[in-house]
C-alpha positions in Angstrom: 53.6 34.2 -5.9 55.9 35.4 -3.3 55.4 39.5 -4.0 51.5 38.6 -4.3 51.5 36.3 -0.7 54.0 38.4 0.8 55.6 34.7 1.2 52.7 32.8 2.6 51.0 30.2 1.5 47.4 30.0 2.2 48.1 27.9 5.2 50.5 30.1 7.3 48.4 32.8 6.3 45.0 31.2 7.9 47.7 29.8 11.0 48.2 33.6 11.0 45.5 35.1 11.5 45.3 37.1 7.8 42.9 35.1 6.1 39.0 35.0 6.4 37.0 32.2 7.0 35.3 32.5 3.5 38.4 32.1 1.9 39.4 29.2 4.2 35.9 27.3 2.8 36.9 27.8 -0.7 40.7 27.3 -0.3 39.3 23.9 1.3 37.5 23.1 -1.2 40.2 23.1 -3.8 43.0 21.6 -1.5 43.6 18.7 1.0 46.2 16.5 3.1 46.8 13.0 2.4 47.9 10.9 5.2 51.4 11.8 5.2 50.1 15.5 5.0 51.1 16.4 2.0 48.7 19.0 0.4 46.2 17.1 -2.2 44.3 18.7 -5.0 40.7 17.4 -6.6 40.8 15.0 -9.2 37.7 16.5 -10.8 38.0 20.4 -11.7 35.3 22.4 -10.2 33.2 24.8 -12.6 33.1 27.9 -10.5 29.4 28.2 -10.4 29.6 24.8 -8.3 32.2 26.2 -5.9 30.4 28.5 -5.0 27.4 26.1 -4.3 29.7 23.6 -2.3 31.4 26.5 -0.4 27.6 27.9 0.6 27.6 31.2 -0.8 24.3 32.3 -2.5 20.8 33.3 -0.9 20.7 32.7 2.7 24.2 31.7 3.1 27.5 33.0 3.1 27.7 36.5 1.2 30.4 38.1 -1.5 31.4 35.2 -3.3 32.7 37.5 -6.4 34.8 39.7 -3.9 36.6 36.6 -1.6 37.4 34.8 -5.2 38.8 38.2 -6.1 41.0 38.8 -3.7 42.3 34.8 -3.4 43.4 35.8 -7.1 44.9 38.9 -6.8 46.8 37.2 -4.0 47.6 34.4 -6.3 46.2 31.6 -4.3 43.7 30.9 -7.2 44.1 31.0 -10.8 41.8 30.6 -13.6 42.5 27.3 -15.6 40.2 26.5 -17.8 36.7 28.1 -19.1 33.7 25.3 -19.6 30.1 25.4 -20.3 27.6 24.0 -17.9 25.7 21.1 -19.3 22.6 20.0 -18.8 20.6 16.6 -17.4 21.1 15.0 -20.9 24.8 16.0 -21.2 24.3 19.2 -23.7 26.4 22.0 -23.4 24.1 25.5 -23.0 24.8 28.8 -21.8 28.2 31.3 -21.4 31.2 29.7 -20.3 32.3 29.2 -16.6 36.0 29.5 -15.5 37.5 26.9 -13.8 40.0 27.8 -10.9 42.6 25.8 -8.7 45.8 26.6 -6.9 48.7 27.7 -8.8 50.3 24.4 -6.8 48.1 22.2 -8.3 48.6 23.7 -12.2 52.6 23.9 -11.6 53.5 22.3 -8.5 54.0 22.9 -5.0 57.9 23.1 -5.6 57.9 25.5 -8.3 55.3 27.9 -7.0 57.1 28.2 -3.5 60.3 28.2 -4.7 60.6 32.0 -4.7 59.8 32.1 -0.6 63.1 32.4 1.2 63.7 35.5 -0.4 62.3 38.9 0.2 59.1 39.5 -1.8 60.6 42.9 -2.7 63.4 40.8 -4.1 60.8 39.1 -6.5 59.0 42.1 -7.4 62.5 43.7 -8.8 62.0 40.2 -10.6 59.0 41.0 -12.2 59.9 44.4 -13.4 62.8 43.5 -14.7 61.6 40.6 -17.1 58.9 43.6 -18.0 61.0 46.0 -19.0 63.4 43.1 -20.7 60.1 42.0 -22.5 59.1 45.6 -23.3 62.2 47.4 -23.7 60.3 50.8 -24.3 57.7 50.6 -21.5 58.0 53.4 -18.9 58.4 52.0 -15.5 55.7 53.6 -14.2 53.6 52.2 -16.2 55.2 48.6 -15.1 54.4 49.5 -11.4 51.1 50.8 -12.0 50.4 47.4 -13.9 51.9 45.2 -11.6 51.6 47.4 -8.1 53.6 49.2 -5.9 56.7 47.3 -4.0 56.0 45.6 -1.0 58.0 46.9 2.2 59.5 43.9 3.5 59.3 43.1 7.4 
């Protein structure tokens, strides 16, 4: 999480100016505060079909729905959980399946996915490619960085 945010979560990101406002609807969506302001997560899981409805994306309202889900995953802020079928008025199952996403936070934990954060995201790149290579001993580390993308440049 911390090379993908570049050690932000979605919050300071928005606070920050680096986030859009599509992808503060969704992120909304799928996250709140309780009274003491710790961040909450749904109890229902959200097929992605009906984010998209709830978030107002579709004909005549907000535009690129495939493209701001896109990115919020490539940036880890989203992560597919689960893949459902829709289901119909009298409870029956039809059609392809339909992911399910939430915030790594609410699959793992706040604690765990931020735990990475106070160190350079450079630092937890070198991470990554090293569990790679000690996964794939014979994998070219070119390869690895093509696969996994190039190292951030830390500020």
């Amino acid at each position: 999480m911390n090379y993908r945010r570049s050690g932000y979560d979605f919050d300071a990101r928005w606070e920050d100016g680096l986030a859009n406002r599509r992808e503060k609807i969704i992120m909304d969506l799928l996250t709140g505060r309780d009274e003491d302001g710790d961040v909450t997560f749904p109890d229902e899981q959200i097929l992605s079909t009906e984010l998209k409805k709830k978030a107002g994306f579709g004909k005549g309202g907000e535009k690129n729905y495939p493209g701001i889900i896109t990115g919020l995953q490539m940036q880890t802020y989203l992560v597919i959980t689960d893949f459902r079928r829709r289901t119909n008025k009298r409870g029956e199952e039809y059609g392809m399946a339909v992911s399910i996403m939430l915030p790594p936070e609410a699959v793992w934990g706040y604690e765990k996915v931020t735990a990475a954060y106070n160190e350079k995201p450079s630092e937890s790149w070198q991470k990554i490619i090293d569990r790679v290579k000690e996964l794939y001993p014979d994998a070219y580390e070119e390869d690895i960085i093509r696969l996994i993308g190039k190292k951030p440049e830390d500020s």
